[in-house]
C-alpha positions as CSV (number, residue, x, y, z in Angstrom):
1,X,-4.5,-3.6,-39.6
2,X,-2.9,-0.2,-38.8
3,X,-1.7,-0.4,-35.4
4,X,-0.7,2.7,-33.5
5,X,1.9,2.3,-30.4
6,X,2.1,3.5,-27.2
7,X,4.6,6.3,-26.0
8,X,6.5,5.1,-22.8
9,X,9.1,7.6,-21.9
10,X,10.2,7.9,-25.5
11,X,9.8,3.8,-26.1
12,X,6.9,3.3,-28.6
13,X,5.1,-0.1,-27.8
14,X,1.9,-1.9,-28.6
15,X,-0.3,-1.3,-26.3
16,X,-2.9,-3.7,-24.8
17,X,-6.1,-2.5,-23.2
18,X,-8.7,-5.1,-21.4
19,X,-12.5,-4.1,-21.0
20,X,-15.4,-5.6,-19.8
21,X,-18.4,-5.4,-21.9
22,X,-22.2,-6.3,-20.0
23,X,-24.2,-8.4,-21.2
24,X,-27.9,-10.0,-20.0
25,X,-26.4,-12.3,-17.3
26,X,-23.3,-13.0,-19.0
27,X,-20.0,-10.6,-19.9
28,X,-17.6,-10.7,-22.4
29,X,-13.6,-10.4,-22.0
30,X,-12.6,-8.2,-25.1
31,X,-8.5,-8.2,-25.5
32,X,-7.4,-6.2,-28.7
33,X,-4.6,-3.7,-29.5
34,X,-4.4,-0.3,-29.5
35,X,-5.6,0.7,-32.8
36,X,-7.1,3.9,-35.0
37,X,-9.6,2.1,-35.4
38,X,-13.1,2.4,-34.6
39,X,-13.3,2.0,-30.2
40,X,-15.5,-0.3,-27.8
41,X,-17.6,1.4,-26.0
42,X,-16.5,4.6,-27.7
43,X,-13.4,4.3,-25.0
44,X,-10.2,5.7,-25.6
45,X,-6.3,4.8,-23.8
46,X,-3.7,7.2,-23.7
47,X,0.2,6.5,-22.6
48,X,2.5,9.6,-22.2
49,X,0.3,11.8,-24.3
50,X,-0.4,9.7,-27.2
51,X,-3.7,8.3,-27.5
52,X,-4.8,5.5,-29.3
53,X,-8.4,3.5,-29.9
54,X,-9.4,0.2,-29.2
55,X,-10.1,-2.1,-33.0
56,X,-13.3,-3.8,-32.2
57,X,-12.8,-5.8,-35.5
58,X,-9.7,-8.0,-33.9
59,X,-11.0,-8.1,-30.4
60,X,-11.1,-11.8,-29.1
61,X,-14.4,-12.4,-27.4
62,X,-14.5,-14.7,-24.2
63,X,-17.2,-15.3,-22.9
64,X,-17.9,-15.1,-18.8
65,X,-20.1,-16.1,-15.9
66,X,-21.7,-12.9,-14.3
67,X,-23.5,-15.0,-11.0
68,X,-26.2,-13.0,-10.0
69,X,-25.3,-10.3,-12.5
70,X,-22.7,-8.6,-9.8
71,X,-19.4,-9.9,-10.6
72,X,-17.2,-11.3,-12.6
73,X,-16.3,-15.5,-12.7
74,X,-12.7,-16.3,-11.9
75,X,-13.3,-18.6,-15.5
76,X,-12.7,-15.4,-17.2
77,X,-9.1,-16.2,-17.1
78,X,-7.7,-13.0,-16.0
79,X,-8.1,-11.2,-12.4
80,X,-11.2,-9.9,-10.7
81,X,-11.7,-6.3,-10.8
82,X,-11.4,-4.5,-7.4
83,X,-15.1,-4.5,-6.1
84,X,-16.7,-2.5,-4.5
85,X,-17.2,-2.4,-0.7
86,X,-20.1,-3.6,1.3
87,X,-21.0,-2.3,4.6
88,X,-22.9,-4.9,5.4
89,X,-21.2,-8.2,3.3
90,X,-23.3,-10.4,2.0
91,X,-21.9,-13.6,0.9
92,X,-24.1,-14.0,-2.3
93,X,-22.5,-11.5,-3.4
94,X,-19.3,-11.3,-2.6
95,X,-16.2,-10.9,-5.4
96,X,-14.9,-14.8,-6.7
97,X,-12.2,-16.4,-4.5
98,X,-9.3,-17.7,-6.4
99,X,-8.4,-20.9,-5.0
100,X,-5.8,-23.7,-6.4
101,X,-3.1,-21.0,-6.4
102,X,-1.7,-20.4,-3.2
103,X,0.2,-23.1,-0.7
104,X,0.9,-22.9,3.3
105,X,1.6,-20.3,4.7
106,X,-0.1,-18.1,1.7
107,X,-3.4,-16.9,1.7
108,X,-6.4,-17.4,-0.8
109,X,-9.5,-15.2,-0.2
110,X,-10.8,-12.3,-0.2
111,X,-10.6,-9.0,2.6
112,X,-10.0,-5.1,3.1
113,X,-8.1,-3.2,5.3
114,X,-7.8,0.4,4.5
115,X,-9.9,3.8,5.4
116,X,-12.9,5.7,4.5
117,X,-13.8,9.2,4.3
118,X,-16.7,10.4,6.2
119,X,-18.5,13.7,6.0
120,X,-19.7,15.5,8.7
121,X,-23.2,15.2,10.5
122,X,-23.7,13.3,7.6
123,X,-24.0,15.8,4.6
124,X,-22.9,14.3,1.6
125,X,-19.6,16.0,-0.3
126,X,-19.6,16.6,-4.1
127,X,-16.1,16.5,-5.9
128,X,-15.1,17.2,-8.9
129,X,-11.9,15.6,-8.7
130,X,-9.7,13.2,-5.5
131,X,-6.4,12.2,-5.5
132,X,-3.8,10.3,-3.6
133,X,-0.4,10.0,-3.2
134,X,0.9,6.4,-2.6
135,X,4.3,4.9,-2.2
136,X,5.2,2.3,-4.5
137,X,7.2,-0.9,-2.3
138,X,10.9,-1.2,-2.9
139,X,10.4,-4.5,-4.2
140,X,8.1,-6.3,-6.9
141,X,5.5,-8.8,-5.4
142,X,7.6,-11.5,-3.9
143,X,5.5,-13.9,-6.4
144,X,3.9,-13.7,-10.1
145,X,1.1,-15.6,-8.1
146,X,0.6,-12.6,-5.4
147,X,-2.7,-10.9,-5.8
148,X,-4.1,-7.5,-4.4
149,X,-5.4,-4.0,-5.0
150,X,-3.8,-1.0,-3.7
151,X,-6.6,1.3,-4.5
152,X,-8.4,4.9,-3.9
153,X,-12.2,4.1,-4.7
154,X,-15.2,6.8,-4.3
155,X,-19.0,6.5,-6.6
156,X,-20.3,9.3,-8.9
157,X,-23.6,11.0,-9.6
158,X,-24.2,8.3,-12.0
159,X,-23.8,5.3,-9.1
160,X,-20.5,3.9,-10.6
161,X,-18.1,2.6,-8.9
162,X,-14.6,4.5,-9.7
163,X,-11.1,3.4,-8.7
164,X,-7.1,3.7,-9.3
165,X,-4.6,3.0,-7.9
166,X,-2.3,0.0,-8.9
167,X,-2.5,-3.7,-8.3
168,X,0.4,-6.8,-7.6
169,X,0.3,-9.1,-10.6
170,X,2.2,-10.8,-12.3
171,X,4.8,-10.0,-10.2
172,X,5.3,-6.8,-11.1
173,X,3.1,-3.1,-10.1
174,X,0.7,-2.0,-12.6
175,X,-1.5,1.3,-12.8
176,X,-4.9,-0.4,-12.1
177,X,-8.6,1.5,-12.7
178,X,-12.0,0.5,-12.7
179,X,-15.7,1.7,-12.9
180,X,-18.8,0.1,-12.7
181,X,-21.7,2.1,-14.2
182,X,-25.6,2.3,-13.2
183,X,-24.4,0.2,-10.1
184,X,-24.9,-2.8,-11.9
185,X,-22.0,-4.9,-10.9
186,X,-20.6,-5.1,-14.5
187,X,-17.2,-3.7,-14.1
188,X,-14.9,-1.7,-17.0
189,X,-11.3,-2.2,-16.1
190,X,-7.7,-2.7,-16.8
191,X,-4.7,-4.5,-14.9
192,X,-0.9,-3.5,-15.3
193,X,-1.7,-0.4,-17.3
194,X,1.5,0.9,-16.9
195,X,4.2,-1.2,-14.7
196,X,5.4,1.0,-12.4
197,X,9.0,1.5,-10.6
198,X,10.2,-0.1,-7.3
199,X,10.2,2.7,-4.4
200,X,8.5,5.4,-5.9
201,X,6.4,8.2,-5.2
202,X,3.1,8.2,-7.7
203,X,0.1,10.5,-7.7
204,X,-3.0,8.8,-8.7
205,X,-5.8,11.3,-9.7
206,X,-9.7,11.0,-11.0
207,X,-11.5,13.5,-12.6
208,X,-14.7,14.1,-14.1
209,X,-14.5,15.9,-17.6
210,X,-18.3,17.7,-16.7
211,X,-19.1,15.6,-19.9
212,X,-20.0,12.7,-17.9
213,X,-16.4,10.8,-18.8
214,X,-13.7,10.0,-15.6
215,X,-10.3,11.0,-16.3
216,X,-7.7,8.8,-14.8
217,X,-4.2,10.1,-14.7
218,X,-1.0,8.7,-12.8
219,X,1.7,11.1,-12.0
220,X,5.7,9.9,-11.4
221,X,7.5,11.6,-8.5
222,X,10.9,12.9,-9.8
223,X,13.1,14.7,-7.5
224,X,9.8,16.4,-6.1
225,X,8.3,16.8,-9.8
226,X,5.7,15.7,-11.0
227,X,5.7,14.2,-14.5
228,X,2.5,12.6,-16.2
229,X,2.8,8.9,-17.3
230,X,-0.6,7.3,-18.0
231,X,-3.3,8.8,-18.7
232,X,-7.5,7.4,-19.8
233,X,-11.2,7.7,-19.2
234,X,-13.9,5.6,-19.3
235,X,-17.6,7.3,-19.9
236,X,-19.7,6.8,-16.7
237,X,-22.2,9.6,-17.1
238,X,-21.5,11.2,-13.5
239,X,-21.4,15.0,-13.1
240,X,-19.5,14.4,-9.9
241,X,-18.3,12.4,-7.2
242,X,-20.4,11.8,-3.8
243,X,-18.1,12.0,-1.1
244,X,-19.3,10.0,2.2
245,X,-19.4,7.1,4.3
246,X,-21.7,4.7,2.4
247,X,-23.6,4.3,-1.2
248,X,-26.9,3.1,-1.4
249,X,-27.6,1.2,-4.7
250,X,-30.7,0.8,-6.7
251,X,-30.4,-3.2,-5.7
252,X,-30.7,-2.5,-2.2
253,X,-27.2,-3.1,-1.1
254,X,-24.9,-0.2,0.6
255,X,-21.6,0.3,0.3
256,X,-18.2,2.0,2.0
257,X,-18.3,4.7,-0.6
258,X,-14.7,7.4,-0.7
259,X,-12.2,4.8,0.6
260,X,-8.0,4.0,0.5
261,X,-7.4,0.4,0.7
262,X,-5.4,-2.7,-0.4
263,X,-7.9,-5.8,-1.5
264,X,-6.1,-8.7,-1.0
265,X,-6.8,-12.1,-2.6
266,X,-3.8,-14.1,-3.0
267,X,-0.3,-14.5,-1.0
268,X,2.0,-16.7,-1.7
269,X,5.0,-16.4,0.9
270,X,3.0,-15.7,4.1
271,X,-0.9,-15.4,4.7
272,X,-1.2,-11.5,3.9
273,X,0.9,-8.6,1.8
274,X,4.6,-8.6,2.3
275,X,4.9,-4.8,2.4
276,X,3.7,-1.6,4.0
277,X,1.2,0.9,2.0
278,X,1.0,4.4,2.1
279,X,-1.9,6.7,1.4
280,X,-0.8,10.3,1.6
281,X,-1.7,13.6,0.6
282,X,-5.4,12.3,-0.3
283,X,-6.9,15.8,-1.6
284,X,-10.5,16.3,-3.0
285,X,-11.4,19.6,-6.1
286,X,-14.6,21.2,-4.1
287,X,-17.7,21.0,-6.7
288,X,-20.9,21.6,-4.1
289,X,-21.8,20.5,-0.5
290,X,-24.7,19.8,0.4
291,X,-25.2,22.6,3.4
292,X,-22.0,24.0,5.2
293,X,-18.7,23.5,2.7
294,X,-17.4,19.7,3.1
295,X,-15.7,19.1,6.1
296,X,-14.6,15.3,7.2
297,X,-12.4,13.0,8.0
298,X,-10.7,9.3,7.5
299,X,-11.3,6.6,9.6
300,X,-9.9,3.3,10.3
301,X,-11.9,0.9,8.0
302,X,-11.8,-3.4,7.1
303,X,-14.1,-5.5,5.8
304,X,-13.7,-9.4,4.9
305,X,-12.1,-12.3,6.2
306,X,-8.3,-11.8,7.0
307,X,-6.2,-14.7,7.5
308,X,-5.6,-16.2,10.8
309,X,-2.8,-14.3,13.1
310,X,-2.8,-11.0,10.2
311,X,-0.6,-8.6,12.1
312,X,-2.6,-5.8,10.1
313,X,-2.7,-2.7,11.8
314,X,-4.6,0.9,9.9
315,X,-2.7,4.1,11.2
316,X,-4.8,7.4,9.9
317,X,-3.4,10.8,10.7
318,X,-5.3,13.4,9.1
319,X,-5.4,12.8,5.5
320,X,-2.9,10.1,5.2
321,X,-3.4,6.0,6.0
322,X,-0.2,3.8,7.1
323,X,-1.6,0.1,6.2
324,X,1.2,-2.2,8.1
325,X,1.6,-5.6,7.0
326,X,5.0,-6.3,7.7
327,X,6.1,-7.1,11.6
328,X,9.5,-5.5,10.3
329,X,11.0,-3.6,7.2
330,X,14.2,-4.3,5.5
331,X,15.4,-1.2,4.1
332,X,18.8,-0.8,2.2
333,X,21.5,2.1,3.8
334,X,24.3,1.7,1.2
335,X,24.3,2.5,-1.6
336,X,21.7,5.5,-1.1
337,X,18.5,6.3,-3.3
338,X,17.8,3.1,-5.8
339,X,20.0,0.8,-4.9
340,X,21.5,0.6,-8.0
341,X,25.6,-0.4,-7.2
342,X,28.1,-0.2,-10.4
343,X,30.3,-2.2,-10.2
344,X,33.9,-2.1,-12.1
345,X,34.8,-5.7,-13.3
346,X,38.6,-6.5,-13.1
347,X,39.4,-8.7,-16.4
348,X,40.3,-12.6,-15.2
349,X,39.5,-12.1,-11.7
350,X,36.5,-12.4,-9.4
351,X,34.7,-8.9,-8.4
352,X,32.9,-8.5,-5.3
353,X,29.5,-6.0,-4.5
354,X,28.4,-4.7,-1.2
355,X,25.0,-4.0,0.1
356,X,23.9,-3.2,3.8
357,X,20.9,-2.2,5.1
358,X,18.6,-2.3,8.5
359,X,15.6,-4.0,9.9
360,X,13.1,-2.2,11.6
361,X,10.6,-3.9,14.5
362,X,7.1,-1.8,13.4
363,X,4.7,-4.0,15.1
364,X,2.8,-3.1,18.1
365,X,1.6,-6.1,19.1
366,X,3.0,-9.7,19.7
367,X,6.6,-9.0,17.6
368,X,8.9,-11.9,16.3
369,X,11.9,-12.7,17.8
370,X,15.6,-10.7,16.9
371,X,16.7,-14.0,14.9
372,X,16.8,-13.2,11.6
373,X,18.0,-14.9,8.7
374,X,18.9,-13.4,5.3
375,X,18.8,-15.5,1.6
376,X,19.4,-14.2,-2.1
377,X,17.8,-15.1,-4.8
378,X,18.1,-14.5,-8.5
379,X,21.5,-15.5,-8.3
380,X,23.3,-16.0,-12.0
381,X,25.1,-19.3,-12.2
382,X,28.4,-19.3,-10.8
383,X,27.8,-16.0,-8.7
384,X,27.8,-16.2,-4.8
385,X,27.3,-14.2,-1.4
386,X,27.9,-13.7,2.2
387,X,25.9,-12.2,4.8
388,X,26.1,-11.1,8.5
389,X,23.8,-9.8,10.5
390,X,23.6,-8.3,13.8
391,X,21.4,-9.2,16.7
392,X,19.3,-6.6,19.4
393,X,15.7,-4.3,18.8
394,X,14.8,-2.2,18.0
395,X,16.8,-2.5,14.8
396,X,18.9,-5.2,13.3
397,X,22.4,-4.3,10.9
398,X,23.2,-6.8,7.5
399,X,25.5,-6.4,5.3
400,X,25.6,-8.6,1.9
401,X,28.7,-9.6,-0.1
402,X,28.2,-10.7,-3.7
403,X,30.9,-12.2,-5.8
404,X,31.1,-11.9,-9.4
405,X,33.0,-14.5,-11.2
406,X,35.8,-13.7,-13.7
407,X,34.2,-13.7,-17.3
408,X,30.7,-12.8,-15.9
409,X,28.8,-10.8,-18.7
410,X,28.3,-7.1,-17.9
411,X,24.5,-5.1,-17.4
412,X,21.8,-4.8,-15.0
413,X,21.2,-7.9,-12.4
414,X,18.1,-7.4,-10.0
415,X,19.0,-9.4,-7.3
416,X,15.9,-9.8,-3.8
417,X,16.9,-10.4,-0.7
418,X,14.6,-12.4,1.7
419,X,14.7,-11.6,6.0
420,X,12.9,-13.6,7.8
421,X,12.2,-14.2,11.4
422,X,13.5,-17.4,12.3
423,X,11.1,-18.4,15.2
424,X,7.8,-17.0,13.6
425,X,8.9,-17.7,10.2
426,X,7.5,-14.1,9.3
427,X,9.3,-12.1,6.6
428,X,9.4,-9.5,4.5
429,X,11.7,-8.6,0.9
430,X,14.2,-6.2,-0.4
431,X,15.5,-5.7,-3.7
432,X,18.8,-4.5,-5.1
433,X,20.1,-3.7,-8.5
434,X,24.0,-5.1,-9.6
435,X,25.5,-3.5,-12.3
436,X,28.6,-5.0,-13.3
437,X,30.3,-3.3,-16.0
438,X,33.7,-3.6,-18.1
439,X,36.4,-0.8,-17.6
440,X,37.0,1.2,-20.6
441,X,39.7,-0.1,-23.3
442,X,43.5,1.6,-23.0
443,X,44.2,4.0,-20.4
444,X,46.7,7.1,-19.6
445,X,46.9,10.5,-21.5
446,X,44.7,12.6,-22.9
447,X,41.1,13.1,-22.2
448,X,37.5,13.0,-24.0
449,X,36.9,14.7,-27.4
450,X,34.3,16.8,-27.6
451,X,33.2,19.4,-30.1
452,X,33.4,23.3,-29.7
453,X,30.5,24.3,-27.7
454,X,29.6,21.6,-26.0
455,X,28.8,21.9,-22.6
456,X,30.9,20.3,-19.1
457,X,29.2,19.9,-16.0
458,X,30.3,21.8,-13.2
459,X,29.4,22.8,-9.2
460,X,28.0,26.2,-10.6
461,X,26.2,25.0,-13.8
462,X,27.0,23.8,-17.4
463,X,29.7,25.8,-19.2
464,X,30.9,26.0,-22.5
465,X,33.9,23.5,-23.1
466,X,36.0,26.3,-24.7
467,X,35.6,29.0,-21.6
468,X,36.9,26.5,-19.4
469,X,40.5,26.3,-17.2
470,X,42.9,24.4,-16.2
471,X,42.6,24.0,-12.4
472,X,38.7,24.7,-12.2
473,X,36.5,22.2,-10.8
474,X,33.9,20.4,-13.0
475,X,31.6,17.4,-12.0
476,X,32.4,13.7,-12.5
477,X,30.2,10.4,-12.0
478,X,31.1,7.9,-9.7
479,X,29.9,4.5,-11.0
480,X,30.8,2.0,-7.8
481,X,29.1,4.8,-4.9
482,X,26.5,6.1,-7.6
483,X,27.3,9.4,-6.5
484,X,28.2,12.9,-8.7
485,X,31.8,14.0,-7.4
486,X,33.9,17.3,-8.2
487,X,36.8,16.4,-9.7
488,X,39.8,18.7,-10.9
489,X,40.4,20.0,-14.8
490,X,43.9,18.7,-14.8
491,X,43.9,19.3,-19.0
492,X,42.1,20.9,-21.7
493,X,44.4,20.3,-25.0
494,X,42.6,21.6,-28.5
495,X,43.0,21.1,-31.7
496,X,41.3,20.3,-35.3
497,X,39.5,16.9,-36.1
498,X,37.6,15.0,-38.7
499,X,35.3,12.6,-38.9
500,X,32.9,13.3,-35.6
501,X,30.1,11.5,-35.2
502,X,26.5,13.9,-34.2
503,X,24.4,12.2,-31.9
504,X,19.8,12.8,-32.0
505,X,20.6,15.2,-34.3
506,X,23.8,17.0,-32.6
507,X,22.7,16.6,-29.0
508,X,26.7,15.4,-28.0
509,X,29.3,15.8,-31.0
510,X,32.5,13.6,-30.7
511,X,35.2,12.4,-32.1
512,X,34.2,9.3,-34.4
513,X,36.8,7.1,-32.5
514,X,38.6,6.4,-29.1
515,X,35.8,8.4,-27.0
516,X,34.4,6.1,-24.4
517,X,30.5,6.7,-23.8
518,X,28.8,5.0,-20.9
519,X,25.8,3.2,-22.7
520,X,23.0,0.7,-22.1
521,X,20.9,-1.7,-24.4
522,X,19.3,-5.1,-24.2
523,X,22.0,-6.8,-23.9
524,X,25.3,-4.8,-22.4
525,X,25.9,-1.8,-19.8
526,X,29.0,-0.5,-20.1
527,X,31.9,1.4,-22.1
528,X,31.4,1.9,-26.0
529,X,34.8,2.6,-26.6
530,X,33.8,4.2,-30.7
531,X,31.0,6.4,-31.1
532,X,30.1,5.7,-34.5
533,X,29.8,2.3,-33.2
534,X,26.6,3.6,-31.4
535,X,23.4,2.7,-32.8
536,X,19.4,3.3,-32.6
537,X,18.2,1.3,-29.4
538,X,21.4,2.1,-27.4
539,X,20.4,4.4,-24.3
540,X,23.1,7.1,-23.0
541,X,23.4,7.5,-19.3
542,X,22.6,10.9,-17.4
543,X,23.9,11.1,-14.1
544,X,22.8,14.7,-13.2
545,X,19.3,13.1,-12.8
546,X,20.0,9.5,-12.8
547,X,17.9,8.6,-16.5
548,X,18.4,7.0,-20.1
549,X,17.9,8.6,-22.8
550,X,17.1,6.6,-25.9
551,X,19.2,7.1,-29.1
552,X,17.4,7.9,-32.6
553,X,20.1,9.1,-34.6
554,X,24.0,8.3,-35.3
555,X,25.1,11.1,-38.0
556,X,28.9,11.1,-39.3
557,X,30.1,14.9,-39.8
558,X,32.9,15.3,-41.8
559,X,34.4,18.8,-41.8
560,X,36.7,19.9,-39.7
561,X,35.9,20.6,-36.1
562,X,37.6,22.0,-32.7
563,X,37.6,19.5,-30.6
564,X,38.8,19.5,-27.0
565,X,40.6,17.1,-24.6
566,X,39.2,16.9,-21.1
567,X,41.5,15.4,-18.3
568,X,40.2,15.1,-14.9
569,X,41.4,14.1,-11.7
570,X,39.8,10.9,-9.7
571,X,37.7,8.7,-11.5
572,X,39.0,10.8,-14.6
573,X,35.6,10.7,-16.3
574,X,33.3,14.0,-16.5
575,X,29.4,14.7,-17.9
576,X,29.3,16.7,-21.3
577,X,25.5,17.9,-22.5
578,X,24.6,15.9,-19.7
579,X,25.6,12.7,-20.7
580,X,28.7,10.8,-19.0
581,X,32.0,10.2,-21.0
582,X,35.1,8.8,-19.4
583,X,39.0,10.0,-20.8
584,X,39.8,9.5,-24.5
585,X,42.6,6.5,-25.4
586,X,45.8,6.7,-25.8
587,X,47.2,6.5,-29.2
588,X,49.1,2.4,-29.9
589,X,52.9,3.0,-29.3
């Protein structure tokens, strides 16, 4: 079979796309790779711009309850899709309840807390197009057996049911949509789309193509831009979307139709979600109104059975919805932005990491105590920590100490923290990301060697290598603070060299030997001491905006090149084509 992969962010992968055919009574689980191959149900995926179709001759076929017709049977294996919303539940025809899974004091059922849109006097909205911001937690799901929606639903012309948004399972945060044509309870959807990053800003967006298809598209938040990184569509055969409080179906049921909401069916630490969602920015494109334009508003909105004691609480504020489920947030202060701490590893000794952060009393009601405790978990053998942590509201002070053993093997280690109110035995997660990495081999004279026109990073943009002075001020990389620092041109010695090694196709030239580049692969972060040691696979690191680029291409070039010796002051390392370099070593006595 001729499979065609998947673009992530320059990774190619095989992608994996689940749909839900209908059937008389019964429904069929197809699974199959993406392909270029004829699709099911004339569906198409696409990842980053590449599109690929579904090969209905290797799909596996399993085969599925539908009770009543409405919804799919939890003996399908996988999770339910999000359903849609009743205004009226009725119990016959609710969504499965996955039970077996969850132990004191998690939670196995099924509830909504969220918002809806409503228009006003009642005049129904038509949209071409809604969309939502939502902050993604700064953790994964405490457990691979957490399950729940975090979703922005609203029904088309053609009475489906259309939703993204992203879902916990399998312990990680996955673009999630969903539609369920002719209101016939058979849903089309997919789970973990595209696994998504820890405490990060994504745009979630539906459109309809005016062809009857929905368009769903996720958007990353990047230093305020926006970059596309999922797109697909599903036909539905709706011209547009009916914006308004309810949706009556041809089977006599009504439902919450334009809503934001999390769907929550399985806990495992505590009885509901262990983190705070945010629905921002919801925005709608204007198709038609009824009579006067579409003016309307969001509304406090649940539906269900919570657990016993949920501390839930919906805040709407014009077109944003704060759903609180924690009773307090743990939020990290140092190191700022990812919390992502390098760490320089000492040869032979022990190496210690430090983390410190806040906890915040949000609750309104009832709160828990000020007793907090902190564990770590993830832990490598041999490694340790040490925590403190203040006492007083409205906020509480930790700080974490982690030690490293002597021999420990460098790269990335994502380490979660657990508070936890010690009275109500309420709690909430954080996670932090250790990067232990070994100092470059040799030390003292000279600098980095890097070709004739190759450009240094400085406070007032890049500049060619060879314009450069003694004395000026270029940019540097700070690996234990993760910060960019300026640091002094101390030297900037010339002279002629052969072999270099070219780099994706000369994207950074250097000297073949005794050039450190900071690098990451599967299995080290660190120093690569010898360029033409690099390989396809290895990732070099760009600190200007904190990414990886993948390597394609190691080239040896061997005629004689200018190449020129950057010393710096301070951490003595410096950013050249925007990749980070550290000083060149010295030559053996």
């Amino acid at each position: 079979m001729s499979r065609r992969g998947l673009t992530l962010g320059g990774i190619v992968g095989l992608g994996v796309a689940v749909f839900l055919v209908s059937g008389s009574g019964a429904g069929g689980l197809i699974t199959g790779v993406v392909d270029q191959g004829p699709s099911i149900d004339g569906q198409h995926s696409s990842v980053g711009g590449v599109t690929g179709l579904m090969d209905s001759s290797t799909a596996k076929v399993q085969t599925c309850s539908i009770p009543g017709g409405l919804v799919l049977s939890s003996s399908c294996g996988g999770p339910p899709p999000p359903a849609p919303r009743q205004v009226s539940p009725n119990p016959g025809l609710a969504p499965p309840i996955l039970g077996g899974s969850s132990s004191p004091p998690g939670f196995s059922g099924h509830y909504y807390e969220g918002s809806v849109w409503s228009s006003e006097d009642n005049d129904p909205a038509e949209f071409s197009g809604v969309s939502v911001v939502i902050q993604v937690p700064q953790s994964n799901p405490a457990s691979t057996n957490d399950f729940y929606y975090v979703i922005d639903s609203i029904w088309d012309s053609a009475s489906s049911y259309d939703q993204i948004g992203f879902d916990a399972y399998n312990g990680v945060w996955g673009v999630v949509w969903s539609v369920d044509p002719n209101c016939n309870g058979v849903y089309h959807y997919l789970n973990d789309a595209y696994t998504l990053t820890p405490n990060t800003l994504y745009k979630f967006v539906m459109a309809l193509d005016g062809q009857g298809s929905v368009d769903f598209t996720v958007y990353k938040d990047t230093f305020g831009s926006l970059n596309q990184v999922y797109s697909d569509s599903y036909y539905t055969g709706g011209m547009w979307f009916e914006g308004g409080s309810s949706w009556g179906c041809s089977n006599g049921n009504t439902y919450a139709d334009y809503t934001n909401y999390e769907e929550v069916y399985d806990t495992q630490a505590q009885s509901w979600p262990d983190f705070n969602f945010l629905f921002s920015q919801n925005s709608q494109v204007l198709q038609s109104c009824a009579i006067n334009g579409c003016p309307g508003s969001w509304s406090s909105w649940s539906s269900g059975s919570p657990p016993s004691g949920d501390p839930t609480e919906n805040f709407v504020s014009g077109n944003s919805t704060n759903i609180e489920n924690e009773w307090f947030n743990d939020t990290v202060t140092h190191p700022p932005g990812l919390w992502n701490l390098g760490v320089e590893m000492t040869p032979g000794e022990n190496t210690s990491g430090s983390f410190s952060g806040q906890v915040d009393f949000v609750c309104t009601n009832s709160c828990p105590s000020d007793s907090i405790s902190l564990t770590m978990s993830s832990l490598p053998s041999g490694w340790s920590y040490s925590y403190n942590v203040s006492s007083g509201k409205p906020d509480l002070y930790w700080e974490v100490e982690i030690t490293i053993p002597a021999g420990a093997n460098p790269g990335n280690y994502t380490l979660t923290g657990e508070a936890k109110d010690t009275t109500s035995g309420i709690l909430t997660f954080v996670q932090f990301i250790l990067r232990p990495f070994n100092p470059p081999s040799g030390g003292g004279g000279g600098g980095g060697c890097v070709a004739f026109g190759t450009l240094i990073s400085t406070p007032t943009g890049s500049h060619l290598i060879q314009s450069l002075r003694v004395g000026e001020t270029v940019v540097g990389f700070n690996l234990s603070s993760g910060k960019l620092v300026n640091l002094t041109l101390t030297g900037l010695n010339s002279t002629i060299s052969r072999p270099l090694v070219s780099i994706n196709n000369g994207s950074l030239i250097l000297t073949a030997t005794d050039q450190p580049v900071y690098v990451w692969n599967l299995t080290f972060e660190g120093w690569v001491l010898n360029p033409e040691n690099l390989t396809a696979g290895d990732y070099l690191f760009s600190p200007l905006n904190g990414t990886w680029t993948p390597i394609y291409s190691v080239q040896v070039l061997h005629h004689p090149t200018r190449v020129y010796d950057v010393v710096t002051s301070g951490v003595n390392d410096f950013i050249a084509n925007g990749f980070l370099l550290d000083k060149k070593t010295p030559p053996p006595d």
